[in-house]
VODOPA-587745 format. One line per 5 residues: their letters; for each residue z, y, x of N, C-alpha, C. Coordinates in pm, 1 decimal, always signed. Atoms other than C-alpha are relative to their C-alpha. Layout:
BEGIN
a = Z Y X Z Y X Z Y X; ...
//
This chain:
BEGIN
xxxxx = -137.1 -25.2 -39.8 -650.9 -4226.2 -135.7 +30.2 -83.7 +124.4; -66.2 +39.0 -98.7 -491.3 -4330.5 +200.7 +57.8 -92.8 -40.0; -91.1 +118.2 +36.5 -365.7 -4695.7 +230.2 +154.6 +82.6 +27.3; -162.9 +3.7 -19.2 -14.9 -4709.1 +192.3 +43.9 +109.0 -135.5; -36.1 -151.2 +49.8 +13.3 -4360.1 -35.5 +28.4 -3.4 -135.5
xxxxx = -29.1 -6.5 +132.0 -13.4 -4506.2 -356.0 +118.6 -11.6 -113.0; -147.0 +72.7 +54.4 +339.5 -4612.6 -453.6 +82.5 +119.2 +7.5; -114.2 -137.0 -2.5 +484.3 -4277.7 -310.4 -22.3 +108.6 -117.8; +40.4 -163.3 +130.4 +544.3 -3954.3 -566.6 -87.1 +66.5 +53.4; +89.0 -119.5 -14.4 +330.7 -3658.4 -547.8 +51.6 +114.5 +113.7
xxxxx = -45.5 -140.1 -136.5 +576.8 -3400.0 -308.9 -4.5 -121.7 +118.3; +30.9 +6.9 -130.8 +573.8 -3676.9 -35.2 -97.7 -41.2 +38.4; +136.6 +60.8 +0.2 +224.8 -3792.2 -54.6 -50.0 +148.3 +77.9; +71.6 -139.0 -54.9 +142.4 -3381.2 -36.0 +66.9 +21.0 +190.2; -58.2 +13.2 -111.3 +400.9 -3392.4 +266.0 -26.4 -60.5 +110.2
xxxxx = +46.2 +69.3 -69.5 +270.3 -3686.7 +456.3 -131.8 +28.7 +43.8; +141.6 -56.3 -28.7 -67.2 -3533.1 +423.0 -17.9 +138.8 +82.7; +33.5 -141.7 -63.5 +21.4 -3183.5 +529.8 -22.6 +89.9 -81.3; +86.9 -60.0 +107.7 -118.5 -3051.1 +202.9 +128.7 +102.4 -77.3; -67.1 -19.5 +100.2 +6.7 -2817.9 -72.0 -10.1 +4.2 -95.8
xxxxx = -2.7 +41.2 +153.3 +85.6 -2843.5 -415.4 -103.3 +75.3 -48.8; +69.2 -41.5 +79.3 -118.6 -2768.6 -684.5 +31.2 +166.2 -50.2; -107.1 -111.5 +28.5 +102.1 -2494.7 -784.7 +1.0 +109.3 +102.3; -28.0 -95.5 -92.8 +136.6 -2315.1 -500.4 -177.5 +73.9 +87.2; +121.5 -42.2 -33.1 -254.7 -2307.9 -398.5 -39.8 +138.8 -119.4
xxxxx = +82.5 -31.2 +86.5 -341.7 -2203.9 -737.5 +91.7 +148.7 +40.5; -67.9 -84.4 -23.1 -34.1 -1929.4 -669.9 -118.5 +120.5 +77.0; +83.6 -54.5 -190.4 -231.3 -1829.5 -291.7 -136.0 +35.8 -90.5; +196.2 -16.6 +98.3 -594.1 -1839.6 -511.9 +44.9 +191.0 -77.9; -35.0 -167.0 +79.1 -423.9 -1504.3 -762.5 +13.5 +51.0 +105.1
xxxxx = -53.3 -100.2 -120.0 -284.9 -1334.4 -441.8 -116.2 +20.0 +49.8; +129.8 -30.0 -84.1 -616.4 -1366.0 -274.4 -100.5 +94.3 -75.9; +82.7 -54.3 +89.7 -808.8 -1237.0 -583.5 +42.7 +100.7 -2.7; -70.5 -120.2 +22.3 -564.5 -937.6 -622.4 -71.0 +52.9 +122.7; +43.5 -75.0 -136.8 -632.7 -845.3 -247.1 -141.4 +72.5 -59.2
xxxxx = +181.0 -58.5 +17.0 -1041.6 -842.2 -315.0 +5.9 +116.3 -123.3; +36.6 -74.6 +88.7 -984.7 -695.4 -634.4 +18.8 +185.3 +50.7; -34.9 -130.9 -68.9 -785.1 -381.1 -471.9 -65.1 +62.1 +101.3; +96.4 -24.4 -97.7 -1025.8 -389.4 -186.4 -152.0 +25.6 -55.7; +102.3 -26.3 +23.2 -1295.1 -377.7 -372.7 -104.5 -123.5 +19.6
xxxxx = +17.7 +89.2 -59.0 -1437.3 -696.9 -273.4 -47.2 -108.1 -91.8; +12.8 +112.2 +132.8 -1452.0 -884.6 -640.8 -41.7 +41.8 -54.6; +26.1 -57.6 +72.3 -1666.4 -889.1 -859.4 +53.5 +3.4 -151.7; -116.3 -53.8 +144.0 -1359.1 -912.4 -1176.6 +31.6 +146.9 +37.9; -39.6 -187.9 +5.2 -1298.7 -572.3 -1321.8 +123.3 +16.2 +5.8
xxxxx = -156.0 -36.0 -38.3 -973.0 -436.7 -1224.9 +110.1 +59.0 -143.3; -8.0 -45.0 +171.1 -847.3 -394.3 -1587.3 +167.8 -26.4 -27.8; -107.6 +31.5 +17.1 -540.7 -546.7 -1582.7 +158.1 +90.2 +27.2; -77.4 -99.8 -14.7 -344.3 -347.8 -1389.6 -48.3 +130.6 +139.8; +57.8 -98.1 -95.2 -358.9 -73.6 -1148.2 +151.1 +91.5 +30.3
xxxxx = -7.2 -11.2 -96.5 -259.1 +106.9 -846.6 +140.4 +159.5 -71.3; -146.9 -66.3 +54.3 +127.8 +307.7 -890.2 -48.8 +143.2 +76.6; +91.9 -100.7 -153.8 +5.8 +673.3 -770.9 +182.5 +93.5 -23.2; -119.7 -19.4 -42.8 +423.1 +760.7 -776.0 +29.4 +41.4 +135.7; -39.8 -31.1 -168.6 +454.0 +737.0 -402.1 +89.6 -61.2 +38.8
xxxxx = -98.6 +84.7 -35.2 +725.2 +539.5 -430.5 -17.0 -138.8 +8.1; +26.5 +125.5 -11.3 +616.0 +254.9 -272.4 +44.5 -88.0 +128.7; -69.9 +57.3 -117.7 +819.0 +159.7 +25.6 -36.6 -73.4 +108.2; +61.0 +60.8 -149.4 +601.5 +135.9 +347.7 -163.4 +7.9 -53.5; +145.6 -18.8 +11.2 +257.8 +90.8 +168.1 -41.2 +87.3 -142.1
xxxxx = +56.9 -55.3 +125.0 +16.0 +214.0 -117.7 -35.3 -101.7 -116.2; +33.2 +83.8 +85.5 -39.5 -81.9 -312.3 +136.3 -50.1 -99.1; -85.9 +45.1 +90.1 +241.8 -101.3 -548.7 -98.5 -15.3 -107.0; +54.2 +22.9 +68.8 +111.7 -235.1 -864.0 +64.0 +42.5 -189.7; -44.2 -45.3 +149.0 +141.6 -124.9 -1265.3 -65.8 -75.8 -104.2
xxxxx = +80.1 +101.7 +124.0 +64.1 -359.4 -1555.0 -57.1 +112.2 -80.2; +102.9 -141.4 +130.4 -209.1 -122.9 -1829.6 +49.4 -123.2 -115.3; -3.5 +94.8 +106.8 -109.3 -275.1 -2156.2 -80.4 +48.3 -88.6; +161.2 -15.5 +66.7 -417.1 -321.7 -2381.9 +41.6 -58.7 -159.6; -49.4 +31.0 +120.1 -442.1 -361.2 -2714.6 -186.3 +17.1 -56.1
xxxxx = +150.2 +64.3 -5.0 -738.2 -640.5 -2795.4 -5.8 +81.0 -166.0; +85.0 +23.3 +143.9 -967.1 -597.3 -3098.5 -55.8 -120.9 -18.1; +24.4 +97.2 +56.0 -1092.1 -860.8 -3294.4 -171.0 -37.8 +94.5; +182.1 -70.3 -40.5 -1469.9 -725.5 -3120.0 +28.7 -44.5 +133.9; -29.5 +6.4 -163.3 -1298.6 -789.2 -2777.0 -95.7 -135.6 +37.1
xx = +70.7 +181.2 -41.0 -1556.5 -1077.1 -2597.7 +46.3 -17.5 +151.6; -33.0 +28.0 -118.4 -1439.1 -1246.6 -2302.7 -128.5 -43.8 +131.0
//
């Protein structure tokens, strides 16, 4: 850790550094995965949800639709 840094909290330590929170990376990390996943790009299966084919999607094609699943006991992760 940087002299001086240890005494300060956690938002101005991230602040003084330039950095961002934990929270908000991990946020940016899902958004990035979604992209690849829709692109094709990942290798997670796209299971979760999928692609609104409505039309009503206001400017692009990627509106998104939760699939709701219904585990079995057999389900392996």
């Amino acid at each position: 850790m940087p002299r001086g840094m240890k005494e300060l909290p956690y938002t101005q330590r991230l602040r003084k550094l330039g950095l961002w929170s934990l929270e908000a990376r991990r946020y940016r990390s899902d958004l990035v995965e979604v992209y690849k996943m829709l692109h094709g790009k990942s290798a997670v299966n796209f299971v979760f949800f999928k692609l609104d084919e409505t039309g009503r999607t206001r400017g692009h094609s990627f509106k998104l639709k939760t699939v709701k699943h219904r585990f079995t006991s057999t389900f392996l992760f």
